[in-house]
VOFIGU-597564 format. One record per residue (C-alpha): residue in one letter; x, y, z. Coordinates in steps of 0.1 Angstrom, whole numbers, plus 5000, padded with zeros to 4 digits. Layout:
AXYZ/...
***
This chain:
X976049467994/X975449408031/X972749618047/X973249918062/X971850008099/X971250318113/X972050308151/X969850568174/X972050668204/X971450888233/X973451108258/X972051128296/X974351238324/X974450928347/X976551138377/X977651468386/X975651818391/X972951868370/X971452238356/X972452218320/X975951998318/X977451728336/X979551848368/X983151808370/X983851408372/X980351358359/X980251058332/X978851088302/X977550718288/X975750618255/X973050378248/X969950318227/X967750538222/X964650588245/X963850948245/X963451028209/X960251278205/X957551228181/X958151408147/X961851458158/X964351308132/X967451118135/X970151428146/X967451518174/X967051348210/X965351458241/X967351418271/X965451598298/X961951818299/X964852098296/X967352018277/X967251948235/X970351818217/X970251888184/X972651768157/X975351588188/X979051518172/X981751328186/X984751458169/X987851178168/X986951118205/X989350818210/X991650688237/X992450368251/X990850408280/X987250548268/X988150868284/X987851188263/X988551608269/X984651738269/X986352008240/X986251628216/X982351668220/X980251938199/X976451988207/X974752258179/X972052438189/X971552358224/X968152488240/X967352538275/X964252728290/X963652998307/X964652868339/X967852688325/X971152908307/X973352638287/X976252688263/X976252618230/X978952378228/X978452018251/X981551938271/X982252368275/X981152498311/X977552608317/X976852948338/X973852878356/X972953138379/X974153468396/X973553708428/X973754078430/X974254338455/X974854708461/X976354938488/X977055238492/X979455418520/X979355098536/X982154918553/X981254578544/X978654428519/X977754048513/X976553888484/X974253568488/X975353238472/X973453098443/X970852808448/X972052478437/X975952468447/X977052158450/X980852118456/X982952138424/X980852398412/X982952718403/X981753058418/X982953358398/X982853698424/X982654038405/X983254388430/X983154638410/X984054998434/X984455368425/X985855578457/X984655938453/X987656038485/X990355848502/X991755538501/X989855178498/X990954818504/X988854528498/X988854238517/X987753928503/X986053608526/X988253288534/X988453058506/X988853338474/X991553338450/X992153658431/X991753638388/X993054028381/X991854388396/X991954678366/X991755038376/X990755408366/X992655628392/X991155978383/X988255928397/X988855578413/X986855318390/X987654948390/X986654598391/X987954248411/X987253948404/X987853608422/X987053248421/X986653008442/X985552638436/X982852528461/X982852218485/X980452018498/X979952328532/X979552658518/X978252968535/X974953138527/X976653418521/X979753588510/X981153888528/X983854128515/X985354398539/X986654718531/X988854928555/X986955278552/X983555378540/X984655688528/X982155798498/X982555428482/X979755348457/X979954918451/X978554678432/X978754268437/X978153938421/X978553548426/X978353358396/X977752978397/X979752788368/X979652408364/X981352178345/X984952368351/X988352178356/X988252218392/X992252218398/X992652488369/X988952658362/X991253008349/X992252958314/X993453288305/X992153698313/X992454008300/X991554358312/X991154718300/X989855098305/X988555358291/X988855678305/X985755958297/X988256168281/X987855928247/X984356048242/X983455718237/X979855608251/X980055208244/X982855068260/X984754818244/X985954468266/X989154358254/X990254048235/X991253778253/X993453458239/X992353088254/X994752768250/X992252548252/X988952468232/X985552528243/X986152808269/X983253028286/X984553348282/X983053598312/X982753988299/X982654208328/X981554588324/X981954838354/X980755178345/X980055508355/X976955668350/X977655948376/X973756108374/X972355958345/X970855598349/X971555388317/X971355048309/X973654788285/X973354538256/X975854298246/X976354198211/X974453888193/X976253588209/X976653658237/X974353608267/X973853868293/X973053788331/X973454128341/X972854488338/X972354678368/X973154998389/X974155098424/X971955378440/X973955648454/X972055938434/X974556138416/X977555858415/X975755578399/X977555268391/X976455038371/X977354698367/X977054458335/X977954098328/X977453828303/X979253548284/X979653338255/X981152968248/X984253028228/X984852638209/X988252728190/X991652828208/X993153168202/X991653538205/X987953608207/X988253938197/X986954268216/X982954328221/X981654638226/X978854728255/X976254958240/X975455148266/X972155348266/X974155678272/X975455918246/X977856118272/X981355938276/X982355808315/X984955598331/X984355218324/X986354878336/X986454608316/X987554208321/X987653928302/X987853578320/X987953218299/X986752978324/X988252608311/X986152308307/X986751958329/X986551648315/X983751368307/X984050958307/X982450768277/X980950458294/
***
């Protein structure tokens, strides 16, 4: 019988942005092995102080041109630090990083921009607003695109989201306008995303609401239905905790980045976000928010699948 080899390989990102997964256009290239740990075995490599890639897969990833969809490759059990957020699927986008903000009767607010944007990079906003009187439009800075608004009107509860993928001369900060301050209680956030197709980041979204009349504490985001595998799917929570300060948990699986409230005494609003690498195509299925209050108020929800871009095998 001939003899039978076993042939070590490694992954290492040889170009794009770095933080937990190669940047859109970054290449992807194989080799022999040189960062194997001690007492590691076969299915496990080191690739960066950071990183650990356990049990790495290449699933029927073949074209003539060595050129592959990311969704081909499958990492299991992917482990970052403390400092670093990755998904658990290789060739899906990674969320590294986010910036809050509150304000309250204000006519403008701005949100900083994450450290380490590079251009390609996809920046997620979240503006989540309850208007106590009067009427309220938002203004977003140059450069946004909208992904969906959903809205209580009874008392006025909703949440905006839009995207926008960086380039290489970004502001240090974002600013939205609004045309009155009348009573408006507002929360912010920039998420940084990388490893998005960067002509077509938005996959798919999905939105619902839950007025306090359902006398139901832990609101519920909605299902949302991807076309293509290996999705991040965002969850986005705006809720009202009028008086009563509370705080959120999502379910096991998912990762949350955020939980946090606006101080305008007696309106609180509170804000809470997470999200969760979604390998399959179809519906993910609702998740619920359980919220540390047992009275029922107005909540916003959104679900947002943010597609992957592509890697080169070298």
């Amino acid at each position: 019988m001939p003899t039978r080899k076993r042939i070590r390989t490694i992954i290492r990102q040889t170009s794009g942005g770095g933080g937990g997964g190669p940047a859109p256009g970054g290449t992807i290239s194989w080799g022999p092995s040189f960062g194997q740990s001690a007492g590691n075995d076969d299915s496990t490599w080191n690739v960066s102080p950071t990183q650990r890639l356990s049990k790495l897969g290449l699933r029927g990833a073949q074209t003539a041109t060595g050129a592959t969809a990311m969704p081909s490759l499958a990492l299991v059990g992917a482990q970052s630090t403390a400092a670093t957020q990755n998904g658990s699927v290789l060739g899906a986008p990674f969320w590294q990083s986010v910036e809050t903000s509150t304000g309250e009767s204000v006519t403008s607010l701005a949100v900083n921009k994450p450290s380490g944007v590079v251009a390609g990079d996809l920046l997620v906003f979240v503006l989540g607003r309850k208007i106590i009187t009067g009427s309220w439009v938002p203004t977003p800075p140059p450069g946004l695109t909208s992904i969906r608004a959903d809205t209580i009107p009874t008392p006025s509860i909703g949440v905006l989201t839009y995207y926008k993928v960086a380039t290489t001369s970004e502001p240090s900060q974002y600013t939205f306008t609004f045309s009155t301050s009348s009573a408006n209680n507002i929360t912010l956030e920039c998420h940084r995303i990388i490893g998005v197709n960067a002509s077509t980041p938005i996959n798919a979204s999905a939105g619902a609401t839950l007025a306090a009349t359902s006398l139901d504490p832990d609101p519920d985001s909605p299902s949302v239905t991807t076309t293509v595998a290996n999705c991040l799917v965002m969850t986005v929570l705006i809720h009202d905790h009028a008086a009563l300060s509370n705080s959120h948990s999502l379910p096991s699986g998912h990762e949350e980045v955020s939980d946090f409230e606006s101080t305008a005494g007696a309106s609180l609003l509170a804000s809470n976000t997470g999200w969760r690498v979604f390998a399959s195509v179809g519906a993910t299925g609702p998740i619920e928010h359980n919220c540390t209050e047992t009275v029922a108020t107005n909540a916003v929800m959104q679900r947002i699948a943010i597609a992957p871009g592509t890697v080169v095998i070298a």
